[in-house]
PyMOL Python script that loads the backbone (N, CA, C, O; Angstrom):
from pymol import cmd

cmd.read_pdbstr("""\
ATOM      1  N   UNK A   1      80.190  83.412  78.059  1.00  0.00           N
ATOM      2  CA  UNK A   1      81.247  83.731  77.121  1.00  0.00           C
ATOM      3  C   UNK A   1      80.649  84.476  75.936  1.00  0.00           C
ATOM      4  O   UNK A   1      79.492  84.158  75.659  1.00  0.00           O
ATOM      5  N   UNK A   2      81.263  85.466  75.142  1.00  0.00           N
ATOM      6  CA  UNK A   2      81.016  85.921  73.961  1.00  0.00           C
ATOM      7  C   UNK A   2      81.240  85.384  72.765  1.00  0.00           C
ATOM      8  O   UNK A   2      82.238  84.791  72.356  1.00  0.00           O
ATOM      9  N   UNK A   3      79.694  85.772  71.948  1.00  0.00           N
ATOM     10  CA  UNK A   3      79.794  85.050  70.746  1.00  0.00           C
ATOM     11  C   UNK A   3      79.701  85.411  69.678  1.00  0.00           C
ATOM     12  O   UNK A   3      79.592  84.667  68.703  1.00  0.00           O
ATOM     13  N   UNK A   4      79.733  87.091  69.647  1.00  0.00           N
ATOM     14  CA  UNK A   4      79.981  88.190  68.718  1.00  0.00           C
ATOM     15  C   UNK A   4      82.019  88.386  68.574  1.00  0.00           C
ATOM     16  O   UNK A   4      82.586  89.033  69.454  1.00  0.00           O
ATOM     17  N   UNK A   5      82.736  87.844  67.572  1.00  0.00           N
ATOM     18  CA  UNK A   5      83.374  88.776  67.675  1.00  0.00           C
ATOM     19  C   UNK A   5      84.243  89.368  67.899  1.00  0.00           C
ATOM     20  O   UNK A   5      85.351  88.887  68.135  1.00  0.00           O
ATOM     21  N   UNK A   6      83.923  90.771  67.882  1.00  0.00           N
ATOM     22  CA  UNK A   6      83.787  92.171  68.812  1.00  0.00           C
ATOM     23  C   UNK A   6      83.906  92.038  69.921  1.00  0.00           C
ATOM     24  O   UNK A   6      84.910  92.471  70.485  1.00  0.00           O
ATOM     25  N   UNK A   7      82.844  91.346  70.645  1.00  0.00           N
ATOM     26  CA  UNK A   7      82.995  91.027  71.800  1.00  0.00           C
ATOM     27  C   UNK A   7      84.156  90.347  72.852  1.00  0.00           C
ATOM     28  O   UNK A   7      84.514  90.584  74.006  1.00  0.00           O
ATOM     29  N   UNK A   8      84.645  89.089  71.498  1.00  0.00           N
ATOM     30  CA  UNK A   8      85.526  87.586  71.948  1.00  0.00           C
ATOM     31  C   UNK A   8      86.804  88.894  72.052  1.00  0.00           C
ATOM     32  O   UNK A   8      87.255  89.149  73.169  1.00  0.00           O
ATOM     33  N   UNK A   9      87.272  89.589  70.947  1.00  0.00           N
ATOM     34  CA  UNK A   9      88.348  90.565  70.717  1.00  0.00           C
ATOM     35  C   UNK A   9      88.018  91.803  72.143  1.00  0.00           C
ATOM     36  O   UNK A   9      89.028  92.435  72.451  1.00  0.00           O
ATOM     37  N   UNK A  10      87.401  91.968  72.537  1.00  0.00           N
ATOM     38  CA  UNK A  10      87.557  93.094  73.517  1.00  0.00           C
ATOM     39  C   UNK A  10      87.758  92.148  75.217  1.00  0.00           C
ATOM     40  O   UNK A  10      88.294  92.617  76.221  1.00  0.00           O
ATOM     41  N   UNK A  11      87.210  90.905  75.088  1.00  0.00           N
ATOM     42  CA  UNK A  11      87.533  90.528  76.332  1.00  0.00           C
ATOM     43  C   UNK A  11      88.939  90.083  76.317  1.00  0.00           C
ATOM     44  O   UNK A  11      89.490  90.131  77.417  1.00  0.00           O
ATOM     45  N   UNK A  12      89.718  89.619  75.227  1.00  0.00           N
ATOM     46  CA  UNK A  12      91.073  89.626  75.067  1.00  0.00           C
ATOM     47  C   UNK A  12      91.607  90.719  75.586  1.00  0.00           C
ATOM     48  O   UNK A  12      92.325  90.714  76.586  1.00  0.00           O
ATOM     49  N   UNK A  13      91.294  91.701  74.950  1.00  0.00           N
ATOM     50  CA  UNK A  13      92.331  92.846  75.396  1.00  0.00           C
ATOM     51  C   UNK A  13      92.477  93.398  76.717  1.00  0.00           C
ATOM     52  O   UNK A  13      93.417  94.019  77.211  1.00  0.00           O
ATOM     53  N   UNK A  14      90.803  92.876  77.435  1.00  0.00           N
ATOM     54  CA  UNK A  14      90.507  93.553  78.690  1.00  0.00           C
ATOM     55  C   UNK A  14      91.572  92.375  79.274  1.00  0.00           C
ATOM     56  O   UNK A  14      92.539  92.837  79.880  1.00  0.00           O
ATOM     57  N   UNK A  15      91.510  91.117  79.172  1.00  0.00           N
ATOM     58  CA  UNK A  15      92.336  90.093  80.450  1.00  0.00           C
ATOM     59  C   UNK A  15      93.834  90.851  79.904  1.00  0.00           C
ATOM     60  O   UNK A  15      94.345  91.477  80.833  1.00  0.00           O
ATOM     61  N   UNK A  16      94.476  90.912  78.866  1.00  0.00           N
ATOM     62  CA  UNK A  16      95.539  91.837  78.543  1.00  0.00           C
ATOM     63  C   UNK A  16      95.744  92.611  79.448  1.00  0.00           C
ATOM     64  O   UNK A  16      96.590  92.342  80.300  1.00  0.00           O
ATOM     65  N   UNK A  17      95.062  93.694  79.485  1.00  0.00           N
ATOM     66  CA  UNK A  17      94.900  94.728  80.050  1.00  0.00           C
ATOM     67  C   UNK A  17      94.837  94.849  81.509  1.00  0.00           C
ATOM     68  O   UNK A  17      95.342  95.777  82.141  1.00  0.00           O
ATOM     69  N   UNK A  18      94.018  93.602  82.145  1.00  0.00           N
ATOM     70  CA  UNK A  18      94.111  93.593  83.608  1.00  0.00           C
ATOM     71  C   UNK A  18      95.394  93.243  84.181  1.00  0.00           C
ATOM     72  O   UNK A  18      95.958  93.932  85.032  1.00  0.00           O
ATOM     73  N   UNK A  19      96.091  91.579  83.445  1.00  0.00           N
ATOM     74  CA  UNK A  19      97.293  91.774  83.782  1.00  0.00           C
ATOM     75  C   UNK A  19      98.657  92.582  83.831  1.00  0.00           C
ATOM     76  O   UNK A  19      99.572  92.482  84.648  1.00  0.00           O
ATOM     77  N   UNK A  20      98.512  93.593  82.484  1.00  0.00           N
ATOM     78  CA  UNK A  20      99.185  94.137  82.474  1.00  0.00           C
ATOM     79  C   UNK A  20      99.504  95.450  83.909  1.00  0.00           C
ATOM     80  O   UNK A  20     100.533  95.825  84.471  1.00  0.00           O
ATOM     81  N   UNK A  21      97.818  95.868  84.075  1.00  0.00           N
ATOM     82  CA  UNK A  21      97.846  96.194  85.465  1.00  0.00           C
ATOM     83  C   UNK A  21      98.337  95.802  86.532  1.00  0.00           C
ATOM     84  O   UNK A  21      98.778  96.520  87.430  1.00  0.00           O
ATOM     85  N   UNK A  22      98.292  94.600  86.505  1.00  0.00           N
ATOM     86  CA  UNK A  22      98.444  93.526  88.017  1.00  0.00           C
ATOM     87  C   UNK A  22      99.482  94.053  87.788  1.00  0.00           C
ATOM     88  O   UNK A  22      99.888  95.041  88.400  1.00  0.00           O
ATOM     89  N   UNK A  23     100.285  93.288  86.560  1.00  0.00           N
ATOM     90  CA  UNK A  23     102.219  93.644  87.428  1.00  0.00           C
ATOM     91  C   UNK A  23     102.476  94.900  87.282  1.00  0.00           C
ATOM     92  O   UNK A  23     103.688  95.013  87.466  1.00  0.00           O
ATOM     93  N   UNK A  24     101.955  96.056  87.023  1.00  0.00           N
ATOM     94  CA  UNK A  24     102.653  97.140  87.240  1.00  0.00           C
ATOM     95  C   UNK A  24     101.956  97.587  88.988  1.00  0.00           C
ATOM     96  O   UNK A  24     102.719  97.945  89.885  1.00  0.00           O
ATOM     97  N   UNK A  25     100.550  97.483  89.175  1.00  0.00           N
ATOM     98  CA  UNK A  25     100.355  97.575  90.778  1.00  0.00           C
ATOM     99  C   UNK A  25     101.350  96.536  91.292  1.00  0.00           C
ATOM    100  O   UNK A  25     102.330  97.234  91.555  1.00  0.00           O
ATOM    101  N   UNK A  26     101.644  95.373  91.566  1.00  0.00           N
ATOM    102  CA  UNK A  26     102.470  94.883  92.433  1.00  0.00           C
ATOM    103  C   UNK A  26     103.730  95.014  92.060  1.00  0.00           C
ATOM    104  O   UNK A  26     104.326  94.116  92.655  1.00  0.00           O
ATOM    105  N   UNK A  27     104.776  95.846  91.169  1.00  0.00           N
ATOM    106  CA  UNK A  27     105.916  96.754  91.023  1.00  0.00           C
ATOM    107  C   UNK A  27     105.829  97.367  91.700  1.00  0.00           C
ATOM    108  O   UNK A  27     106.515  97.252  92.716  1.00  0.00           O
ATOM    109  N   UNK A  28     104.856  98.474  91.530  1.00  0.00           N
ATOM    110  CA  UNK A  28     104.605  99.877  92.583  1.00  0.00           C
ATOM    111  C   UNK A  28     104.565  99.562  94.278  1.00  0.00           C
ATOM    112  O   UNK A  28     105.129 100.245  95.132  1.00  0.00           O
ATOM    113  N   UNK A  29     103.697  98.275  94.523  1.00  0.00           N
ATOM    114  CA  UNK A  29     104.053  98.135  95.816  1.00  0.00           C
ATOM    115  C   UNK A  29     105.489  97.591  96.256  1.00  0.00           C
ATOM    116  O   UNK A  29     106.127  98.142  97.153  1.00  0.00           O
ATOM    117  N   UNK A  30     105.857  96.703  95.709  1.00  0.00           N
ATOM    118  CA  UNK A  30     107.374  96.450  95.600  1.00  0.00           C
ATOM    119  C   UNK A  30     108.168  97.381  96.085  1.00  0.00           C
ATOM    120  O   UNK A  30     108.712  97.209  97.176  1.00  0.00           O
ATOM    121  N   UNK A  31     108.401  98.760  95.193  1.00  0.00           N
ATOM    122  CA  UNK A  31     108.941  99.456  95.425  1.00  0.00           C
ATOM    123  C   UNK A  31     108.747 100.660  96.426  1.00  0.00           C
ATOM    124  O   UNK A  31     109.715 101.300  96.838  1.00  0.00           O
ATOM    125  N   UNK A  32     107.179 100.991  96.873  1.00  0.00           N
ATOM    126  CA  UNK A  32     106.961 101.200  98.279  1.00  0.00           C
ATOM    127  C   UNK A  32     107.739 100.222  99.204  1.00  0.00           C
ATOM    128  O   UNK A  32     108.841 100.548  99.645  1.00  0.00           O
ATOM    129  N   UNK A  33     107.331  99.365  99.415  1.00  0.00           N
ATOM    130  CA  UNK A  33     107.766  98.438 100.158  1.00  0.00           C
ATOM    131  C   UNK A  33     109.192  98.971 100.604  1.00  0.00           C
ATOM    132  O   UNK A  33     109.522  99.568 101.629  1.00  0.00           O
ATOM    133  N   UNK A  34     110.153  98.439  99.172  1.00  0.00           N
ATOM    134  CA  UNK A  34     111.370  98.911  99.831  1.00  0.00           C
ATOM    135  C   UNK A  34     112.268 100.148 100.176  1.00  0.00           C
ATOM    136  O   UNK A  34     113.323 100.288 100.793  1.00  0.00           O
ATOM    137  N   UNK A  35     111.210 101.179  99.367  1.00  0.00           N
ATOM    138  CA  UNK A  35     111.369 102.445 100.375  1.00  0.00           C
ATOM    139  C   UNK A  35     111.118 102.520 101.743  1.00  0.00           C
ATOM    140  O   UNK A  35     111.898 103.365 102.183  1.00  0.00           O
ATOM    141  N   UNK A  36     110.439 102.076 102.631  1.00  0.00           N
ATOM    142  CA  UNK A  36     109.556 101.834 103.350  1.00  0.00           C
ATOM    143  C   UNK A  36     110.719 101.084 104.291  1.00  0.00           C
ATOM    144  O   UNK A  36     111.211 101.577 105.306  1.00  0.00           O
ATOM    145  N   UNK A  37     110.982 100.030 103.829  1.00  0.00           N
ATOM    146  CA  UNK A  37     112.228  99.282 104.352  1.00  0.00           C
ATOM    147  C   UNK A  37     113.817 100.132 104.271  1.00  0.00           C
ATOM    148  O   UNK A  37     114.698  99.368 104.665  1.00  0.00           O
ATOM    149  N   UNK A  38     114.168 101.010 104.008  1.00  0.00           N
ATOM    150  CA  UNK A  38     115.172 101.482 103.660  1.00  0.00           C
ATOM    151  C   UNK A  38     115.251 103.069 104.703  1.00  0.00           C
ATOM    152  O   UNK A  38     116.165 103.731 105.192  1.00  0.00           O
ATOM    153  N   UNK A  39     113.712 103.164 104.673  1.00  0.00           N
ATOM    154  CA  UNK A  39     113.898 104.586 105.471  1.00  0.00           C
ATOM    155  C   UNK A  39     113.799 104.140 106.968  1.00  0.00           C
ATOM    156  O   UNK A  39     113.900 104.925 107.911  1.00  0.00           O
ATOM    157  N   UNK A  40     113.503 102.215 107.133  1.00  0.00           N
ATOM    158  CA  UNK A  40     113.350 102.020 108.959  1.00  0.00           C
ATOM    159  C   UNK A  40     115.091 101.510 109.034  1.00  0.00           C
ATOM    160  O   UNK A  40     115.616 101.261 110.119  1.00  0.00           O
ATOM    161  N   UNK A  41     115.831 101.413 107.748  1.00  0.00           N
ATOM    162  CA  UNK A  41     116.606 100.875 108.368  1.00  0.00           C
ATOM    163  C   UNK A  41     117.836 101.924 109.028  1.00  0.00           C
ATOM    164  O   UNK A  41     118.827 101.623 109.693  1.00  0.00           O
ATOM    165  N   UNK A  42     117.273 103.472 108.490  1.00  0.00           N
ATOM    166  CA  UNK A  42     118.230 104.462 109.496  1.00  0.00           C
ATOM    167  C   UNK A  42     119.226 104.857 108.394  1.00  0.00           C
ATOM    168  O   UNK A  42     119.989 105.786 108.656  1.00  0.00           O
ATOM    169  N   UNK A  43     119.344 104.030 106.721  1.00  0.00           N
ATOM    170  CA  UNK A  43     120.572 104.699 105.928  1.00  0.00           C
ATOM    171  C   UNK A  43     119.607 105.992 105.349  1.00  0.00           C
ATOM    172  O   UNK A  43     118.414 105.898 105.062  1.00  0.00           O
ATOM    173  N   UNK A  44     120.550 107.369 105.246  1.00  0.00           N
ATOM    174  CA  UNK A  44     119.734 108.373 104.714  1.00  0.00           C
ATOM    175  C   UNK A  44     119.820 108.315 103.272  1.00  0.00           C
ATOM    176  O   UNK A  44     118.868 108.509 102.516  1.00  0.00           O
ATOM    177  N   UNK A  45     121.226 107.987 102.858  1.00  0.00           N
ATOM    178  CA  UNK A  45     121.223 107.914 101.210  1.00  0.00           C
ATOM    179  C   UNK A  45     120.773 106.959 100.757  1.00  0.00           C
ATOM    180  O   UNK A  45     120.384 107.083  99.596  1.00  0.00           O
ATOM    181  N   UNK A  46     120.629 105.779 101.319  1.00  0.00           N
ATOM    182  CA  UNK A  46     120.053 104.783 100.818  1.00  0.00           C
ATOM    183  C   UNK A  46     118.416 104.750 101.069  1.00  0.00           C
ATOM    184  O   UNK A  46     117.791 103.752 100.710  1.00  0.00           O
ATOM    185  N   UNK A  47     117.862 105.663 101.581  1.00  0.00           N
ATOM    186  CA  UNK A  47     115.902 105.773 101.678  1.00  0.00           C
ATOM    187  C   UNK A  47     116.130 106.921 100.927  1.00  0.00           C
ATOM    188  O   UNK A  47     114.981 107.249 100.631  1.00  0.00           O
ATOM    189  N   UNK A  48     116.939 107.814 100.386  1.00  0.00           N
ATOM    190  CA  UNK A  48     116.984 108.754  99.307  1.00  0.00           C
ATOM    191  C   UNK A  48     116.693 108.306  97.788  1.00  0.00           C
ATOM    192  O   UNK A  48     115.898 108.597  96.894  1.00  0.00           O
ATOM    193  N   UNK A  49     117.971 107.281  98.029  1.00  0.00           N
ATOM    194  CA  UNK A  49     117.432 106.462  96.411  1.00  0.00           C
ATOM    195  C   UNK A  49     116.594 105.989  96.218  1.00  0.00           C
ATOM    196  O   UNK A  49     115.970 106.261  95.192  1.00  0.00           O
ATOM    197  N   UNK A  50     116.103 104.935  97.202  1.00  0.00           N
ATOM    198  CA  UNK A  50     114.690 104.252  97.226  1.00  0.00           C
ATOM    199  C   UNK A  50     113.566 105.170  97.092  1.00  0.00           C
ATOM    200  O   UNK A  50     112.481 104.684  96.775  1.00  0.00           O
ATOM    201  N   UNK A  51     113.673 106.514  97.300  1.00  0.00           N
ATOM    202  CA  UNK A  51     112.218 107.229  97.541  1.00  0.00           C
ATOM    203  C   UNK A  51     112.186 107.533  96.078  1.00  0.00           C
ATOM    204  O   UNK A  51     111.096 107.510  95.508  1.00  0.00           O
ATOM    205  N   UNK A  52     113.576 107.893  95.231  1.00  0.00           N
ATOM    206  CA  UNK A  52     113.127 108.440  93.544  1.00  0.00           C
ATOM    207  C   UNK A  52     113.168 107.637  93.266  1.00  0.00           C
ATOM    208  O   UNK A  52     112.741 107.732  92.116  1.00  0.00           O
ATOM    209  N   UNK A  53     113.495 106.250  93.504  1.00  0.00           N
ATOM    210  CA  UNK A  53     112.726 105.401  92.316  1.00  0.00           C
ATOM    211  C   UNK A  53     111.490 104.778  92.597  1.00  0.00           C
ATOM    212  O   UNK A  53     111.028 103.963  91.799  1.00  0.00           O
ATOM    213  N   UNK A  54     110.555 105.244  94.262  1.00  0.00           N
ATOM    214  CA  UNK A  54     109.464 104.956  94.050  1.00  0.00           C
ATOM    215  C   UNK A  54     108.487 106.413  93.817  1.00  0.00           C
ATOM    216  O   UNK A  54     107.260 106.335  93.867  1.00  0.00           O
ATOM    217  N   UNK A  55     108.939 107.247  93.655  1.00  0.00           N
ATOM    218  CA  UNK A  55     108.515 108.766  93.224  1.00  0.00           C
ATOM    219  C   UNK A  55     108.276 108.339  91.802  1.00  0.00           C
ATOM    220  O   UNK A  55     107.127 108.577  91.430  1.00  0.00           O
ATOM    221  N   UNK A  56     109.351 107.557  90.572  1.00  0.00           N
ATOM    222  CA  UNK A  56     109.260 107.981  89.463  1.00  0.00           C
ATOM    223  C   UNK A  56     108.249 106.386  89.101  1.00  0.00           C
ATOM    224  O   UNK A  56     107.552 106.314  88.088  1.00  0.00           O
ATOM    225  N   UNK A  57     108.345 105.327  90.034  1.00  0.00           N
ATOM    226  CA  UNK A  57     106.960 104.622  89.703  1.00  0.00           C
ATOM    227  C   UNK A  57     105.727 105.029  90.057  1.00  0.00           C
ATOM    228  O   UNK A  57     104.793 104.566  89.401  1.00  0.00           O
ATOM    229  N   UNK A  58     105.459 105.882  91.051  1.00  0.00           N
ATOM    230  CA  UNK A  58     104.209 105.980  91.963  1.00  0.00           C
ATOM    231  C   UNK A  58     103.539 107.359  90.337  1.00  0.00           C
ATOM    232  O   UNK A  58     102.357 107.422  90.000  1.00  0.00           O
ATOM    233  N   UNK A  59     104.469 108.062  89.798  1.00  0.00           N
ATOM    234  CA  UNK A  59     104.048 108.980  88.848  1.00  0.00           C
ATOM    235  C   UNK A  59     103.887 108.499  87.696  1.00  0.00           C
ATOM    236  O   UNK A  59     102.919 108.805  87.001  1.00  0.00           O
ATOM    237  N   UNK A  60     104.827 107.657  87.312  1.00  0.00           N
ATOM    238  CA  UNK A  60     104.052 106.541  85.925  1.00  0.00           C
ATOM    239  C   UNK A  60     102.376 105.909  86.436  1.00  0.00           C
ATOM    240  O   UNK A  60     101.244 106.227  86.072  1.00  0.00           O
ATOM    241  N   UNK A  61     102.823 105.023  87.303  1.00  0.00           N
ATOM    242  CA  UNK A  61     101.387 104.530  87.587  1.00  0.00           C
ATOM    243  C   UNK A  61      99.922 105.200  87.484  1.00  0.00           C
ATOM    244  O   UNK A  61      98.854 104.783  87.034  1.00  0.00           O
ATOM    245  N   UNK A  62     100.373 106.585  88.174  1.00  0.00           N
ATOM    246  CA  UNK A  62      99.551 107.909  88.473  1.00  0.00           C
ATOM    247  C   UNK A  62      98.839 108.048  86.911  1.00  0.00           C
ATOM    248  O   UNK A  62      97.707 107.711  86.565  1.00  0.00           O
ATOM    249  N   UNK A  63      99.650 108.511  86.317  1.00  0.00           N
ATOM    250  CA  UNK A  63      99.866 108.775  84.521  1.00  0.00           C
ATOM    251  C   UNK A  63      99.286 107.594  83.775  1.00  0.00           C
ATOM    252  O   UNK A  63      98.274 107.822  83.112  1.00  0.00           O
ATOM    253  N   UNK A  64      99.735 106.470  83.782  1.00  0.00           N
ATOM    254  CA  UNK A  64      98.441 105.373  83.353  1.00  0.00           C
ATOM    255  C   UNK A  64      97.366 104.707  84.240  1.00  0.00           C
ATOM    256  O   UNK A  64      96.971 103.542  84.293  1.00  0.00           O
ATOM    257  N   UNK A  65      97.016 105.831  84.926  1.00  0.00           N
ATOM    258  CA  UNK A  65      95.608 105.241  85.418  1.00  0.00           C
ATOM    259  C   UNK A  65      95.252 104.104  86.320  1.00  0.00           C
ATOM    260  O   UNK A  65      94.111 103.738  86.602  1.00  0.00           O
ATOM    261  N   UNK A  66      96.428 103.575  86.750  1.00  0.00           N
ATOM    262  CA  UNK A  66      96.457 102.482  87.677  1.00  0.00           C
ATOM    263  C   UNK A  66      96.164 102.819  88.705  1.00  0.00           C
ATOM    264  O   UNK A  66      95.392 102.090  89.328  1.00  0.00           O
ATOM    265  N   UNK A  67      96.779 104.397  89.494  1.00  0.00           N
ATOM    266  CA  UNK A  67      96.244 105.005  91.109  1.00  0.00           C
ATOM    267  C   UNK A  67      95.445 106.291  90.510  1.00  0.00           C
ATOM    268  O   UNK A  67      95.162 106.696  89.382  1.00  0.00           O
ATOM    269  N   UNK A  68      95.238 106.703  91.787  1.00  0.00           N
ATOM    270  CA  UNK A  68      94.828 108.024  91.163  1.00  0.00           C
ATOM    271  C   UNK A  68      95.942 108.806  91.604  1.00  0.00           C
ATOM    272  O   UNK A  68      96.806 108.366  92.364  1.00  0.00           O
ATOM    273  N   UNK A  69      95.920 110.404  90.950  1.00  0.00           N
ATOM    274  CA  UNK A  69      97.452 111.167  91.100  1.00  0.00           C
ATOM    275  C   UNK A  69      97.120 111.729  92.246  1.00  0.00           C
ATOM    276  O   UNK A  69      97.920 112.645  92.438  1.00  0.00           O
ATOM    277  N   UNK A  70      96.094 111.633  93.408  1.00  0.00           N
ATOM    278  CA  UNK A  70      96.031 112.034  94.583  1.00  0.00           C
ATOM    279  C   UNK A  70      96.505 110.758  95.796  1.00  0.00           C
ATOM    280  O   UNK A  70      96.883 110.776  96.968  1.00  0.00           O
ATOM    281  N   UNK A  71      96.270 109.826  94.885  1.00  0.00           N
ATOM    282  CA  UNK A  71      97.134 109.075  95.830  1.00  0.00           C
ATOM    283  C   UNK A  71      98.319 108.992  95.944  1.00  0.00           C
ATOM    284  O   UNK A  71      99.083 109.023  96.909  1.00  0.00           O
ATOM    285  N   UNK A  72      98.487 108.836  94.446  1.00  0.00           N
ATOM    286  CA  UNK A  72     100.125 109.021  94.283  1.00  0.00           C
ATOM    287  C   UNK A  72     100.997 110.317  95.099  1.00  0.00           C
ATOM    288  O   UNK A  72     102.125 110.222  95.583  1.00  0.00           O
ATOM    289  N   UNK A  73     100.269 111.313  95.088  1.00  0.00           N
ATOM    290  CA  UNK A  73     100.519 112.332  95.950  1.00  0.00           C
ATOM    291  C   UNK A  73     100.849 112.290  97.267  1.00  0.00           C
ATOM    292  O   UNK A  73     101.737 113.053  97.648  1.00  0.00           O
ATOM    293  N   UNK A  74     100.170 111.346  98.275  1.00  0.00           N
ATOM    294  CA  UNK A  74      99.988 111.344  98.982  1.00  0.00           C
ATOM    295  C   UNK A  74     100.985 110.113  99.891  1.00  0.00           C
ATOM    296  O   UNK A  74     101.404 110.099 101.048  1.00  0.00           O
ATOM    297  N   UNK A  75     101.077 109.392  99.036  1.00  0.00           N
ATOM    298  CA  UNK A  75     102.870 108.251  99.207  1.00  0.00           C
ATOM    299  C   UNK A  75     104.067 109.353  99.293  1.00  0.00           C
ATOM    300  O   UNK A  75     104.708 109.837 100.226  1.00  0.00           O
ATOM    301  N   UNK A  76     104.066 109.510  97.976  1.00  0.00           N
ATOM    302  CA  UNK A  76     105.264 110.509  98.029  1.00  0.00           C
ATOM    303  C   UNK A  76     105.268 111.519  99.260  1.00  0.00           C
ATOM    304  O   UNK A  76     106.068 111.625 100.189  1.00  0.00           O
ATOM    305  N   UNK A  77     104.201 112.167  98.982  1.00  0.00           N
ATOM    306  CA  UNK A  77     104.021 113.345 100.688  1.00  0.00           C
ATOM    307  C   UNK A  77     105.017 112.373 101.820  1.00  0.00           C
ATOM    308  O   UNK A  77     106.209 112.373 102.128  1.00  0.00           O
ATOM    309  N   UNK A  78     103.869 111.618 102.202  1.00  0.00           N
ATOM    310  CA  UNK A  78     104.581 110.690 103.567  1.00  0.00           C
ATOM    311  C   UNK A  78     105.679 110.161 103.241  1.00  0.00           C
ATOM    312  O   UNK A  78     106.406 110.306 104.224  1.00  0.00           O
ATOM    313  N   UNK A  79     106.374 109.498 102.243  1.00  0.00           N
ATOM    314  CA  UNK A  79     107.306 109.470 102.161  1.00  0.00           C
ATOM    315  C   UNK A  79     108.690 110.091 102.533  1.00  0.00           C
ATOM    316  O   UNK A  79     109.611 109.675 103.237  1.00  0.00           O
ATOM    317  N   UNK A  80     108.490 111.343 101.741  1.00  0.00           N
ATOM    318  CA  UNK A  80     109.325 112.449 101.860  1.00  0.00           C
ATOM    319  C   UNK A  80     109.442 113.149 103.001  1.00  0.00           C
ATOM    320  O   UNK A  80     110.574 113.591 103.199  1.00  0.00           O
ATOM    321  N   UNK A  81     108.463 113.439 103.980  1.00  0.00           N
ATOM    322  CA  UNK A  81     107.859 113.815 105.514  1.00  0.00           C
ATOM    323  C   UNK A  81     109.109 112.782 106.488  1.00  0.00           C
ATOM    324  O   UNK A  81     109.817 113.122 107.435  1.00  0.00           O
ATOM    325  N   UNK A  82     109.014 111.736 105.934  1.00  0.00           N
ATOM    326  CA  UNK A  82     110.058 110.584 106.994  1.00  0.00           C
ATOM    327  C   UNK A  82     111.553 110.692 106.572  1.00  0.00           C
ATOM    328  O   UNK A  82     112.468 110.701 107.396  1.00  0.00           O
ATOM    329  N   UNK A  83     111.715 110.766 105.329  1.00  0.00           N
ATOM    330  CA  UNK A  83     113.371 111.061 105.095  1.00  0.00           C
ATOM    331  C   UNK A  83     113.469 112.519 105.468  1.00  0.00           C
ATOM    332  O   UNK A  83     114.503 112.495 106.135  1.00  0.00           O
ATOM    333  N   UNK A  84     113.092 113.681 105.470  1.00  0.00           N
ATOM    334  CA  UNK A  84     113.293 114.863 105.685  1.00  0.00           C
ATOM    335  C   UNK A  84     113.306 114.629 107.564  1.00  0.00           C
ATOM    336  O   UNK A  84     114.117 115.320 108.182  1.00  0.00           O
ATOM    337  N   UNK A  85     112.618 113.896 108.170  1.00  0.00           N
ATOM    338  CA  UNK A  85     112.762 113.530 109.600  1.00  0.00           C
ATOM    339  C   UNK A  85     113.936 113.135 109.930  1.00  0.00           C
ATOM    340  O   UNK A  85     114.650 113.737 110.731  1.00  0.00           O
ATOM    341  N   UNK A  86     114.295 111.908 109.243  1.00  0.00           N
ATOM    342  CA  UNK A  86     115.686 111.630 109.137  1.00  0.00           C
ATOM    343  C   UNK A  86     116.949 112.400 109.251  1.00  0.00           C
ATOM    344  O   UNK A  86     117.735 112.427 110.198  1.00  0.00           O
ATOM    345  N   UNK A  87     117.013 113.134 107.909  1.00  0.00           N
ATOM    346  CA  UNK A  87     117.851 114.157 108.162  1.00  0.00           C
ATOM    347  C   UNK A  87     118.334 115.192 109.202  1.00  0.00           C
ATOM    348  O   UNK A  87     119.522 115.466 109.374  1.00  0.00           O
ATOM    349  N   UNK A  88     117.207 115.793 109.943  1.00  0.00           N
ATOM    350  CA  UNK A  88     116.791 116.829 110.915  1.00  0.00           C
ATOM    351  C   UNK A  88     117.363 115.978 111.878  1.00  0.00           C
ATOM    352  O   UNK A  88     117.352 116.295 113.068  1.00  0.00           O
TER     353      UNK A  88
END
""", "prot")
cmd.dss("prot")
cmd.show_as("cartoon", "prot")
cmd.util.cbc("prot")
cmd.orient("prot")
């Protein structure tokens, strides 16, 4: 444990900080998830909605550093690849 401090104050912020991570990564999967679930279940407007609202978490997340924006890229890609299947 720290006994500067400086120190006691920065490991605060870091456990802060990790949780605050945790629940925004397990949001983001959440909401994969039920994109994910929405585009097997065959509705097109309904894996439409689900995909922008996991488009506009997967780009927050991206933006604070939680994924990287190539991953984030790369959900959305496949994502969008399966509802555009859909449609066709």
């Amino acid at each position: 444990m720290a006994n500067i401090a400086s120190a006691k104050k920065r490991a605060r912020q870091s456990e802060v900080r990790r949780m605050r991570n945790k629940m925004r990564r397990s949001a983001m999967r959440t909401q994969l998830k039920k994109a994910v679930l929405a585009i097997e279940s065959g509705d097109h407007e309904k894996a439409r909605a689900a995909y922008a609202d996991a488009v506009r978490i997967l780009d927050v997340s991206a933006n604070r550093g939680i994924i990287h924006k190539n991953k984030a890229a790369r959900h959305k890609s496949r994502l969008n690849a399966h509802i555009l299947k859909m449609g066709a």
